[in-house]
N, C-alpha and C positions, 0 to 999 in steps of 0.2 A: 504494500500500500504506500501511497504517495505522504512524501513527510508535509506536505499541502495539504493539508483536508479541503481547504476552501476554496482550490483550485483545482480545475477540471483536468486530465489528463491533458486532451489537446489541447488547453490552451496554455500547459507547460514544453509544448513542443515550436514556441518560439514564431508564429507569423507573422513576421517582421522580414524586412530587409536588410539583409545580411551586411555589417558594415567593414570593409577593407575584406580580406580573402577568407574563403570558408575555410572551415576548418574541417579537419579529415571525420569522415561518419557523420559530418554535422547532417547532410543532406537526407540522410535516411530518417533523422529528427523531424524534418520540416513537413509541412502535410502539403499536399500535391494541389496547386493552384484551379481553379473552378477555372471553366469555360464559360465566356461570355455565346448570345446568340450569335454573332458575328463569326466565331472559333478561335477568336484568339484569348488567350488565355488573360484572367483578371488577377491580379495580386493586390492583397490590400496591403498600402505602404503608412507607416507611422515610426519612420525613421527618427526620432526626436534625435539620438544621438549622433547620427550620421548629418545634421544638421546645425548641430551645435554652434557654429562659427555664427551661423546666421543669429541667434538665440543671445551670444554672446555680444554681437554687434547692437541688439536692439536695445541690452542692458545697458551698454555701453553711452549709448545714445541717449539715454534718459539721464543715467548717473553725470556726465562730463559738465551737462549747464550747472546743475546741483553743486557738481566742486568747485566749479570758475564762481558761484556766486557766493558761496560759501568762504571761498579764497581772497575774492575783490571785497564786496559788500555784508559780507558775516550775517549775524544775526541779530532779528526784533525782538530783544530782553523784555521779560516780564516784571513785575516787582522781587521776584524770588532769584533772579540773576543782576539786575541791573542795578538794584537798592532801590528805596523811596519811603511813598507815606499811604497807606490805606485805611481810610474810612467806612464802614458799616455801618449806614444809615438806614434811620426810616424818616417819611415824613409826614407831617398829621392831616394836609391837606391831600396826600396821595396822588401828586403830581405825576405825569404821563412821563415815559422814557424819553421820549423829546424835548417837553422843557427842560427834567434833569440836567440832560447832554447838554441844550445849551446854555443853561445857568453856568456849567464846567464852563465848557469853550469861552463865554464871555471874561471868565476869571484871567485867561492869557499866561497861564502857567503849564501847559502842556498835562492837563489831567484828565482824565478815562472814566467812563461808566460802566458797570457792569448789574445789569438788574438781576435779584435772586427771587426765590418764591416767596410771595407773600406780602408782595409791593417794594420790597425794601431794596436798596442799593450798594453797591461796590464802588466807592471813590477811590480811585489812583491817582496818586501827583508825584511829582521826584520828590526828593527828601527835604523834609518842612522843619526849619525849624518851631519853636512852641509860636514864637511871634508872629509865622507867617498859617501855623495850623492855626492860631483862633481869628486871626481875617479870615481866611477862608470860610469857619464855620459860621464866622458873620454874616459874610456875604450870601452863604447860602441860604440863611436865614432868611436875608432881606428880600431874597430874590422868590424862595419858594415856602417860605413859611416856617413854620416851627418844625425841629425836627430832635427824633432820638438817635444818637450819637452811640450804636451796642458794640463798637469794635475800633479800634484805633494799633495800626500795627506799622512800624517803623522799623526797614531794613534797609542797614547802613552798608557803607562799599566791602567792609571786610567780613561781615555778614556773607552776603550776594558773592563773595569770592571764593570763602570755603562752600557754598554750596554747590556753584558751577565744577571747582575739584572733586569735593565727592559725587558726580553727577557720574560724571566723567570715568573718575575710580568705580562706580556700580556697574557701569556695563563693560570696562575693560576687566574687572574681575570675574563676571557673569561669562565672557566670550573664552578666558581663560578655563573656567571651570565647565565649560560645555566640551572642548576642546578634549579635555583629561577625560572627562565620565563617557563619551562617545569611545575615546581608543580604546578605553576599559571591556564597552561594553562589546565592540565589533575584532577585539584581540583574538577570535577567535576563529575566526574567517584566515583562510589559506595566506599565508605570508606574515600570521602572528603580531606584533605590536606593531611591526613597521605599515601593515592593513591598517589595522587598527587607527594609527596617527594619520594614513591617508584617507581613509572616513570621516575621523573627526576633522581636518583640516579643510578636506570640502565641503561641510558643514559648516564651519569656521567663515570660508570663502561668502559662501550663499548665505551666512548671517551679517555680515558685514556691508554684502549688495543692498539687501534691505534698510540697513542702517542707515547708508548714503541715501538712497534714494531719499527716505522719509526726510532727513536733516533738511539736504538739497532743495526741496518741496519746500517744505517751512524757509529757509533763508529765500528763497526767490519771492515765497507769496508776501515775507515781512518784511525785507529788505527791497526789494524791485516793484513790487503791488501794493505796499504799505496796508496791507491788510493786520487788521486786527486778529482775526483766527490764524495765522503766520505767527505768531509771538510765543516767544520760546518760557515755559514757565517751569514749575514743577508738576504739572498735567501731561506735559509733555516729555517730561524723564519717564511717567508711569507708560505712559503708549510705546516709550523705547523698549522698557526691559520686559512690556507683554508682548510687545512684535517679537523679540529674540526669542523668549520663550516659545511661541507659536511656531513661529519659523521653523525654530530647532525640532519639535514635535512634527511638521509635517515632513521635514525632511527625513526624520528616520522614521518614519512608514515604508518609505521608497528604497530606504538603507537595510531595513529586517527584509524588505520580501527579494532584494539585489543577495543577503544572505543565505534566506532560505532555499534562495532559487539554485544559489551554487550548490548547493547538496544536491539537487535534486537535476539538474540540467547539466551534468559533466560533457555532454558532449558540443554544450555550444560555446562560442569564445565569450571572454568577459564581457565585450559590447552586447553582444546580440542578449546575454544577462539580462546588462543592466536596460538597454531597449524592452524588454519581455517585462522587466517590474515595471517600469516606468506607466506601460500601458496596463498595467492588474491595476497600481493606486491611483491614477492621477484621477478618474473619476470621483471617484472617494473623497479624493484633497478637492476640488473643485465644487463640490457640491455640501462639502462642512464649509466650506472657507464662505459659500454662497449664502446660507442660510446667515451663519455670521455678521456678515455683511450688510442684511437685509435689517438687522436690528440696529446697527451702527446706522444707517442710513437715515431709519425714523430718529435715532436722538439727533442725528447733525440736521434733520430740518426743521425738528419739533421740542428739541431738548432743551434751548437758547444760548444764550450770546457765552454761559458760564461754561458750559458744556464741550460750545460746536468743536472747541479747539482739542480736546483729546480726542472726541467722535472721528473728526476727520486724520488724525495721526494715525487710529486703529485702524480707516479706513486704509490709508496707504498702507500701513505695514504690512496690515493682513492679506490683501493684493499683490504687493511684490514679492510676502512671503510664499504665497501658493506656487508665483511664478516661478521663484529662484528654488522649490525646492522641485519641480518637475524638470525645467527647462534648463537650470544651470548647476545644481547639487551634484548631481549624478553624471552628466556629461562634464562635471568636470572632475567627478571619481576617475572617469576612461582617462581624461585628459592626463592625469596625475599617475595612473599606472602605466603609460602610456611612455612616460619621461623618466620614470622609478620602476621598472619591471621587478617583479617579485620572484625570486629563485625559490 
């Protein structure tokens, strides 16, 4: 019996297109192509890795503006990287988000709204001191009525500076320890730790595409679009380390069955493997990843203005994660044994 329970005999006999030279016996594997009415013969092709270059080129293409803007123009700090002054108000006449806004704007100190539930609001300004916090809560007064004042939070530059390090420190430490538990757990696969580290490593690779992409996104929408949902906070450290998280979980779906598959498929070459898993999970990953997606989708249009900015971080991550763990994880296993043969 097949060490696949869940996988039919024939479709562990690989019909796919065979990438670079077959391999000897492989052909007696493969199942005999159907005939079209015409008489020529039909082969269904889902080459993913015999295609790879192409795959790599489109990531490429998305990631490159991401780094130039990230490199030229950086990023739209929040009050949790940049430092400042935040207010948590209510007010007793229950003022519309418009006047709010432009009671701020009129002040001409570069401050933010953010409305929460229940009427009440989020004031941002750069850093106040006490003389310049009670004008302002003057002004507001004057401008929109009496208000309660339930949160006053002030974060100064060295504040906002160890946080952006440890930001930094959680996902370099998160990429390192995916990196270790993946070798661990794939050491077991023919060519022992040194598999092993090239598993976790294209893991590593495909966790890292995702990471650019999302940054790159936010630096271009905050920096280049001046978009408010663009702004870098700590909502946006949480979307980081749940994208890597996810990422890494879809990738080794495709990493167990590229294993399992070696047991059980000695006669095909490692491509045509990792091609065969590739098309067992990628429905799987596309169709979790979709559902997903679908509920991220109602909070970024319906969850507000507090919200839209982690909805839409989880929305990219989780999208390039599905992508990079089909299209670029695995074809770049081939790529990487390919350069490092295993004796």
């Amino acid at each position: 019996m097949s060490e696949l329970s869940d996988v039919k005999s024939d479709a562990q006999r690989a019909d796919i297109v065979p990438d670079g030279e077959p391999v000897p016996g492989a052909e007696t594997a493969l199942p005999a192509p159907s005939v079209t009415s015409s008489g020529e013969p039909r082969v269904r092709k889902l080459n993913i890795v015999g295609r790879r270059n192409l795959f790599f080129a489109l990531s490429l293409l998305i990631i490159v503006p991401g780094i130039v803007s990230m490199a030229t123009q950086h990023f739209k700090l929040g009050i949790d990287f940049a430092g400042g002054t935040e207010l948590t108000v209510a007010f007793a006449n229950h003022p519309s988000f418009q006047r709010v806004e432009s009671a701020v704007e009129a002040e001409n100190i570069n401050g933010s709204v953010i409305q929460t539930g229940g009427g009440g609001y989020i004031l941002r300004y750069p850093v106040l001191n006490q003389a310049q916090l009670t004008n302002v809560q003057s002004d507001l007064e004057n401008r929109l009525g009496p208000m309660n004042v339930q949160q006053i939070l002030s974060v100064g530059g060295t504040i906002a500076g160890e946080t952006i390090f440890y930001s930094i420190l959680a996902v370099v430490i998160a990429s390192v320890a995916i990196l270790f538990l993946l070798a661990i757990r794939f050491r077991n696969v023919p060519g022992g730790w040194r598999a092993g580290f090239q598993f976790g490593g294209s893991a590593l690779l495909a966790l890292l595409h995702d990471v650019f992409i999302l940054a790159g996104i936010f630096s271009i929408l905050g920096k280049v679009f001046d978009l408010r949902i663009g702004e870098i906070d700590a909502f946006f450290v949480t979307a980081v380390l749940t994208v890597v998280g996810f990422s890494v979980h879809d990738t080794i779906v495709v990493f167990d069955r590229i294993r399992e598959n070696l047991r059980v498929s000695q006669r095909l070459s490692f491509e045509q493997v990792v091609n065969l898993s590739i098309m067992q999970t990628a429905a799987r990953s596309i169709i979790t990843s979709f559902t997903v997606v679908l509920v991220l989708a109602a909070i970024l249009i319906a969850g507000g203005t507090t919200l839209q900015g982690l909805a839409l971080a989880l929305v990219i991550g989780i999208v390039s994660g599905t992508y990079s763990s089909i299209f670029n994880a695995a074809p770049l296993l081939v790529v990487w044994r390919r350069l490092q043969p295993l004796r």
